[in-house]
C-alpha positions as CSV (number, residue, x, y, z in Angstrom):
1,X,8.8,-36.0,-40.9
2,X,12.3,-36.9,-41.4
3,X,15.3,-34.6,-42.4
4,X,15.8,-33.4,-45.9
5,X,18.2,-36.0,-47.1
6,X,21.4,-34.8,-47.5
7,X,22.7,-33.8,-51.5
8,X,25.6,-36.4,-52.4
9,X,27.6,-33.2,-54.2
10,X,30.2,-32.8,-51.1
11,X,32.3,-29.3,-51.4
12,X,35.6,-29.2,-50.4
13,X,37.3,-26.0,-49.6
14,X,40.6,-25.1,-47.2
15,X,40.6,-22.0,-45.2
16,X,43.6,-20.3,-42.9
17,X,43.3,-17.9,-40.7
18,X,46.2,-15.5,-39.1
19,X,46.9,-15.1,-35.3
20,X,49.4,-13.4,-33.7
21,X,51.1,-16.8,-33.0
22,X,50.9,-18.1,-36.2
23,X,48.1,-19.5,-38.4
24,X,45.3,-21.6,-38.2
25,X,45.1,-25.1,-39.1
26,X,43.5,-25.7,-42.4
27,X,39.7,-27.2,-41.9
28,X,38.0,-29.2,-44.7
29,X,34.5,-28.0,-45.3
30,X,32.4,-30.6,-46.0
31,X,28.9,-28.7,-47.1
32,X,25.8,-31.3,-47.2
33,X,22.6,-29.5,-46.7
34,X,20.0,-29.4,-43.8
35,X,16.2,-28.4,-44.1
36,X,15.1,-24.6,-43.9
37,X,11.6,-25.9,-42.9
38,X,11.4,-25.0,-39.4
39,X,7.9,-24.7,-37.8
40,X,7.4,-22.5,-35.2
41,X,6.3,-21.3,-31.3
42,X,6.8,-17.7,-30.3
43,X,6.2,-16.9,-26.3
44,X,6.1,-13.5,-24.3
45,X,6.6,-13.1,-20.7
46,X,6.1,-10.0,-18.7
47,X,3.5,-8.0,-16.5
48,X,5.4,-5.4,-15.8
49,X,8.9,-3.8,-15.1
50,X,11.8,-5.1,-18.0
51,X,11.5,-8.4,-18.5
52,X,14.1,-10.3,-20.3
53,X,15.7,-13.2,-21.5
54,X,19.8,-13.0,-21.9
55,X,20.8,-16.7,-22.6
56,X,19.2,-20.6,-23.5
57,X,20.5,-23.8,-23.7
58,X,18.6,-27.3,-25.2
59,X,19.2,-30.2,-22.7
60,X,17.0,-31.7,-25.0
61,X,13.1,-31.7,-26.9
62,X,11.4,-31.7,-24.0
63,X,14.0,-29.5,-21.4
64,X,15.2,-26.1,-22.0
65,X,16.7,-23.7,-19.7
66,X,16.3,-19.7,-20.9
67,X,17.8,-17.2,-18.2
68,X,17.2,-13.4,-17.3
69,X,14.9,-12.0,-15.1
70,X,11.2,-12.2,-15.9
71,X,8.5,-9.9,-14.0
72,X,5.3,-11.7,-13.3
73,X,2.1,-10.9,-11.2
74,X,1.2,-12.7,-8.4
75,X,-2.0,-14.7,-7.2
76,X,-3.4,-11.1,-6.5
77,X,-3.0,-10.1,-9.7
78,X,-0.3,-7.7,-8.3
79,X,3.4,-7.0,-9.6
80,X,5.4,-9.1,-8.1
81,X,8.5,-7.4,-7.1
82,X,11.3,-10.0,-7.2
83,X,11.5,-11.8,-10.4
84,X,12.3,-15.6,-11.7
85,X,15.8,-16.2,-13.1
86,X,14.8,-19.3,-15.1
87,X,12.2,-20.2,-17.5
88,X,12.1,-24.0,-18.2
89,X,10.4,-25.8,-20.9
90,X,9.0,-29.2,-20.4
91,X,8.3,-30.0,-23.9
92,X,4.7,-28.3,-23.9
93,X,5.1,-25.3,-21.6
94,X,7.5,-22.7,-19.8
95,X,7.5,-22.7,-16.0
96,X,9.5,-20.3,-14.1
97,X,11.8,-20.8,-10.9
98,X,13.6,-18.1,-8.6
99,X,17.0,-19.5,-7.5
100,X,18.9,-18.1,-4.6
101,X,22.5,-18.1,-3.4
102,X,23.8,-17.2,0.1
103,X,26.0,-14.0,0.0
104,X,29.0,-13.6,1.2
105,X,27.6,-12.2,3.7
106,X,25.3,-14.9,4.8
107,X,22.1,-13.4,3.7
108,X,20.1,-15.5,1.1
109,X,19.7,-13.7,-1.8
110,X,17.4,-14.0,-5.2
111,X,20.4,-14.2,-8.2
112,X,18.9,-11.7,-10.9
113,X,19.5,-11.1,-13.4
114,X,21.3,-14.2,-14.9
115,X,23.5,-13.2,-17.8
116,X,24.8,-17.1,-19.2
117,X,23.9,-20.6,-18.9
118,X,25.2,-24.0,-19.8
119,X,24.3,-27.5,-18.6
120,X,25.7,-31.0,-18.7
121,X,22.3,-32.5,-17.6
122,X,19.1,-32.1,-16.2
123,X,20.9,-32.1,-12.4
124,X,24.0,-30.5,-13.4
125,X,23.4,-26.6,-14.5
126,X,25.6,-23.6,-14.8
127,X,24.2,-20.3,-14.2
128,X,26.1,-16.9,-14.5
129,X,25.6,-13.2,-12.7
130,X,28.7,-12.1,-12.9
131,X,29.7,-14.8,-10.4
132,X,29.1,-18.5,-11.1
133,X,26.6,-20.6,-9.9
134,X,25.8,-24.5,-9.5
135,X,21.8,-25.8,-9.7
136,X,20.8,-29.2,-9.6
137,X,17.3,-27.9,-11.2
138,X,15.5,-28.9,-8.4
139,X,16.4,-27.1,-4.9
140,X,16.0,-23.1,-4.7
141,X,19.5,-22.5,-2.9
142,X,22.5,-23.0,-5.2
143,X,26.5,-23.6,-5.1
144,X,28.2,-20.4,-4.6
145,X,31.6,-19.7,-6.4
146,X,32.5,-15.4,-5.9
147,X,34.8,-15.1,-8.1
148,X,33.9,-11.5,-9.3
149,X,36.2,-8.7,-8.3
150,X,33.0,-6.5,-7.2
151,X,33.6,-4.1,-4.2
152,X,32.1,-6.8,-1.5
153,X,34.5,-9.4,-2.5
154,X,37.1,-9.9,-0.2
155,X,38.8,-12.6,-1.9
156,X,38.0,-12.3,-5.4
157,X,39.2,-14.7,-8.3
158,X,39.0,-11.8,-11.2
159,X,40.6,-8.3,-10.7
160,X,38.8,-5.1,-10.2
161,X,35.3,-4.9,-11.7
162,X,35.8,-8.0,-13.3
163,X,33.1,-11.0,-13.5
164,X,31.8,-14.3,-15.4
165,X,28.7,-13.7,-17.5
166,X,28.7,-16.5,-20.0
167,X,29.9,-20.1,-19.9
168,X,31.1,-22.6,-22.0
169,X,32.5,-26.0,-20.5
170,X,32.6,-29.7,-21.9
171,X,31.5,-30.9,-18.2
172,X,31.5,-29.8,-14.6
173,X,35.0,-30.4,-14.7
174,X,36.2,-28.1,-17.1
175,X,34.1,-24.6,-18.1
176,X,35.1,-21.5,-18.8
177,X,33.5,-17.8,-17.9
178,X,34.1,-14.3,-19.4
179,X,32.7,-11.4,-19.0
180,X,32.8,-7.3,-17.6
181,X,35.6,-5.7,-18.4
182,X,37.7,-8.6,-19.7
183,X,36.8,-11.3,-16.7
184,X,38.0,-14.3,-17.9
185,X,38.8,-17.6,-15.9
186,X,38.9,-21.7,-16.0
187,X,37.3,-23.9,-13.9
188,X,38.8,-27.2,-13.2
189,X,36.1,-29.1,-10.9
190,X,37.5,-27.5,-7.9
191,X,38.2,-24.0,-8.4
192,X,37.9,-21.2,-10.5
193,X,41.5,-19.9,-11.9
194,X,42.1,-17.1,-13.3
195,X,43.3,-16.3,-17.1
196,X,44.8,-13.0,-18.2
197,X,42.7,-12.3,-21.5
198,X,44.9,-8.9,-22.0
199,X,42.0,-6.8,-22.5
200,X,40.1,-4.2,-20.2
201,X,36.6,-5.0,-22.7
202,X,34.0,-7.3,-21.8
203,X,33.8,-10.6,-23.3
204,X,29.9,-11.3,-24.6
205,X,30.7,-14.6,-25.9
206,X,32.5,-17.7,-25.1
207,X,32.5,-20.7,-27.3
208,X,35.2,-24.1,-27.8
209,X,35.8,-26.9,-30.2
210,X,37.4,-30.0,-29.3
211,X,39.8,-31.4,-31.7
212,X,38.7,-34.8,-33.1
213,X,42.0,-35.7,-34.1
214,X,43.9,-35.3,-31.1
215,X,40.8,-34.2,-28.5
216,X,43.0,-31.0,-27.8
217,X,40.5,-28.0,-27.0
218,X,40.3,-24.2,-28.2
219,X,38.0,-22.1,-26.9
220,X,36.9,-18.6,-28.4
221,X,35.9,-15.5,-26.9
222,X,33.9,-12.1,-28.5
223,X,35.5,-9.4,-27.1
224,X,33.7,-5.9,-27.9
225,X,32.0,-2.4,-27.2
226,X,31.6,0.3,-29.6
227,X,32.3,3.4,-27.7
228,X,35.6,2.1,-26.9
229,X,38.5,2.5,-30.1
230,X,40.2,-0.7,-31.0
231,X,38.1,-2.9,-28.3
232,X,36.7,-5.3,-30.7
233,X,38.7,-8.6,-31.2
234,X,38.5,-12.4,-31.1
235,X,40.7,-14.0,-28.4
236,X,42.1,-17.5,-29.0
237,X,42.2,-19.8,-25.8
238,X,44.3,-23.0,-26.3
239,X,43.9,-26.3,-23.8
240,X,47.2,-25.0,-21.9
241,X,45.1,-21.7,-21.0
242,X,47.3,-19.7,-23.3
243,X,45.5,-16.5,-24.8
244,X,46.1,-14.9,-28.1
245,X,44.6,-12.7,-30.5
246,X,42.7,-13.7,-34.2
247,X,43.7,-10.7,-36.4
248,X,39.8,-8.7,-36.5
249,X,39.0,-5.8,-38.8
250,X,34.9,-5.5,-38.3
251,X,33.3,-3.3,-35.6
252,X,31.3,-5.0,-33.2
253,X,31.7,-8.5,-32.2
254,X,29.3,-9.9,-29.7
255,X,29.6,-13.7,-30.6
256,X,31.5,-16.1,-32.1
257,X,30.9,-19.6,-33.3
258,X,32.2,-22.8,-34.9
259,X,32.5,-26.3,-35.3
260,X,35.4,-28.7,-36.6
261,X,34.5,-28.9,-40.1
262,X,33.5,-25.0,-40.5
263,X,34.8,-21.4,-40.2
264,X,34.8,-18.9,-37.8
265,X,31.4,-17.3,-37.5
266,X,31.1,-13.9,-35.9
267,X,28.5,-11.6,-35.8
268,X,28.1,-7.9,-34.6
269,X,27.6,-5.1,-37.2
270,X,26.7,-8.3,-39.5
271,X,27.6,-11.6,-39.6
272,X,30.9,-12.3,-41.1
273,X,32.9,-15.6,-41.5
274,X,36.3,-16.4,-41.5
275,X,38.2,-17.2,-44.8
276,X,41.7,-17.7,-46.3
277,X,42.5,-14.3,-46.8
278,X,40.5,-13.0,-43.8
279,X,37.1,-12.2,-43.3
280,X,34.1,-12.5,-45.6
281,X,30.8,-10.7,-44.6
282,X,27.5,-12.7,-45.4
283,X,24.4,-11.2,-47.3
284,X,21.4,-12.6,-45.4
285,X,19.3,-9.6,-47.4
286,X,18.5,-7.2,-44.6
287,X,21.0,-4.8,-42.9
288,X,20.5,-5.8,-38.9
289,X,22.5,-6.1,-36.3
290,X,23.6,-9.5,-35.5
291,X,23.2,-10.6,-31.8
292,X,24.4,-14.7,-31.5
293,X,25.6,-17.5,-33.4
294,X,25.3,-21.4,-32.6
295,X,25.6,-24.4,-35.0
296,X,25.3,-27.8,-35.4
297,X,27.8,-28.3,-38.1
298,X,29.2,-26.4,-40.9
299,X,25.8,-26.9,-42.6
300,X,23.6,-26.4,-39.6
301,X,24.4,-22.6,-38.3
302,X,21.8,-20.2,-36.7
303,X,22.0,-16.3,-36.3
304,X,19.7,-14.2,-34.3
305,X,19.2,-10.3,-34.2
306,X,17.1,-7.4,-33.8
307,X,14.0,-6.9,-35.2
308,X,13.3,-10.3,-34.5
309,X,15.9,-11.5,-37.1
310,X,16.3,-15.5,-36.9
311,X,18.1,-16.9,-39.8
312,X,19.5,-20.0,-41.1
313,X,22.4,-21.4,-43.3
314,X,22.0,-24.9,-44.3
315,X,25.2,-26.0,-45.9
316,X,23.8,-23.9,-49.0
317,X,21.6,-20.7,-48.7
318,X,21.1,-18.5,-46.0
319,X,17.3,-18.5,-45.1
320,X,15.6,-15.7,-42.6
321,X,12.7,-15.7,-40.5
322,X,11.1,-13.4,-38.4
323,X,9.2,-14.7,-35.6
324,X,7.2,-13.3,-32.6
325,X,6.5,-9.7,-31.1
326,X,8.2,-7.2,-32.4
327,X,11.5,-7.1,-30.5
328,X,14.9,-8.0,-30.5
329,X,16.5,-12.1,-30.3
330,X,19.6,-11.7,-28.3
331,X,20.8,-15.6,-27.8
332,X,20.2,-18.7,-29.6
333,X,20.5,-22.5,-29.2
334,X,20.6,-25.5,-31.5
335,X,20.3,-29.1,-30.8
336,X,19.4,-32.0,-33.6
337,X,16.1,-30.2,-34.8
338,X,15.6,-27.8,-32.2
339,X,16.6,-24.4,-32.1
340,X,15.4,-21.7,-29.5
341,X,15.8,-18.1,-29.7
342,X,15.4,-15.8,-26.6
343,X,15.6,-12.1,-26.3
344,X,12.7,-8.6,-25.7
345,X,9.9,-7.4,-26.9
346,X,9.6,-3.7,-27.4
347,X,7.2,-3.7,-25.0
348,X,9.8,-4.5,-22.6
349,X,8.6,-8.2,-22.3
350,X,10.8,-11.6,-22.1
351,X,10.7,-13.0,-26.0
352,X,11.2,-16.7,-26.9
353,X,10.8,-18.9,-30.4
354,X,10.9,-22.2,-30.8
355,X,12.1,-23.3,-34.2
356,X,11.2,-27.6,-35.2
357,X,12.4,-28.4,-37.8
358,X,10.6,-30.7,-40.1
């Protein structure tokens, strides 16, 4: 069945937002609506040990790449001790693939877990540990880059304790990584650089819009943890790899999101968007902590968070769902009518949900 049609009512509202450089271009906010009727799939993984899924991203209906570290039996029926990196979805089922790097050291290793992902095409896919990784989604053994200041590392991109754990690029010529305790760096198609983000926190998200006026990017990062006064904050990443600061006044913020025509999206202790005079929390009529945040548009946004909180905002009204085994979604993706969800069980198994929207 074909998309609910669009409402010809178009809202138009401005919004600004301060930084410590200035303030945000206005955005217009164009607010069609999308269908709430999604139907679908829930999956769970796990024979044993902790098995979960950290990250997903839609290549498209019939690909999808969810990574974490997923405990299986073996042909004996026996608990397999090393565990896959990658569930992959074919359009009907998930199949599961180990992928290993050579260390540094020259000894080939199984990468585990795997925090991030991003992809640019069936052959071209970006996987995360704390270092970066290149897979061509066939071969086992992948393209090294250390970057992560790790004791181990004699030549490390990042500084001390410092590593990439999720991505966000526009190709395989231009990503960006952040992660433990404020790792954040560029990569150019040759090397990995590194930027100084200004804060000792890790990064949980990374997320960038590209201009469609002037194709100039900005990239956004989640910077947060709760035991740590004042270390929650949104940085700002211009294309000349100049960081600042958006002015934040919530606790937790684990992701961030948004598009051209929309506001900042960021979610934590709630989800909360951004607006002229700040920040505006959203009602979504429970009180859960927020996980992730992706779109497709200003009217196309999905949040995920624990107890198996999946909801979504379709230009209108915010509508939830709750899907699958009682546990927690910790990463979402969107693409056209797709959306896949990924996270744990309770039971300490690897949780997915497929979302299709009808």
């Amino acid at each position: 069945m074909k998309r609910l049609l669009p409402v010809l009512l178009f809202v138009v509202s401005f919004f600004s937002l301060s930084c410590n450089n200035g303030t945000e271009p206005k955005t217009v906010i164009v607010q069609d609506t999308t269908s709430h009727n999604f139907v679908w799939q829930t999956f769970t993984f796990g024979d044993g040990n902790s098995s979960i899924l950290n990250d997903v991203v839609i290549i498209n209906d019939s690909l999808v790449y969810a990574v974490g570290e997923i405990y299986l039996n073996d042909s004996a029926a026996q608990l397999d001790p090393q565990p896959y990196g990658v569930a992959i979805w074919n359009g009907k089922e998930w199949n599961f693939r180990r992928v290993y790097a050579y260390t540094q050291g020259g000894f080939l290793e199984n990468i585990r877990p795997i925090i991030g992902v991003d992809a640019f095409s069936s052959t071209d896919i970006w996987l995360a540990d704390g270092n970066a990784f290149i897979w061509d989604g066939h071969d086992t053994m992948l393209t090294s880059y250390w970057v992560s200041g790790y004791p181990g590392n004699p030549s490390p991109v990042l500084g001390p304790n410092q590593g990439i754990g999720k991505l966000w690029g526009t190709s395989d010529q231009n990503l960006y990584g952040g992660g433990a305790n404020g790792g954040l760096a560029h990569y150019n198609g040759s090397s990995w650089i590194k930027l100084e983000s200004g804060t000792n926190t890790n990064i949980d998200d990374v997320w960038g819009i590209i201009n469609s006026s002037n194709g100039n990017e900005t990239i956004y990062c989640a910077v947060s943890y709760p035991f740590q006064p004042g270390g929650n904050e949104i940085l700002k990443i211009t294309d000349t790899n100049k960081v600042d600061t958006i002015q934040w006044v919530g606790n937790e913020v684990e992701s961030v999101w948004r598009s051209n025509s929309s506001p900042i999206y960021a979610c934590g202790d709630g989800l909360f968007k951004s607006t002229a005079s700040g920040w505006s929390q959203i009602n979504l009529g429970i009180s859960a902590h927020t996980n992730h945040v992706r779109g497709n548009g200003a009217n196309d946004v999905f949040v995920v968070g624990i107890f198996n909180l999946l909801a979504h905002y379709n230009g209108s009204t915010w509508q939830t769902y709750f899907e699958g085994e009682s546990g927690d979604y910790v990463s979402v993706a969107i693409k056209g009518d797709m959306v896949v969800a990924v996270g744990e069980t309770n039971s300490s198994k690897a949780l997915i949900a497929i979302g299709k929207r009808n």
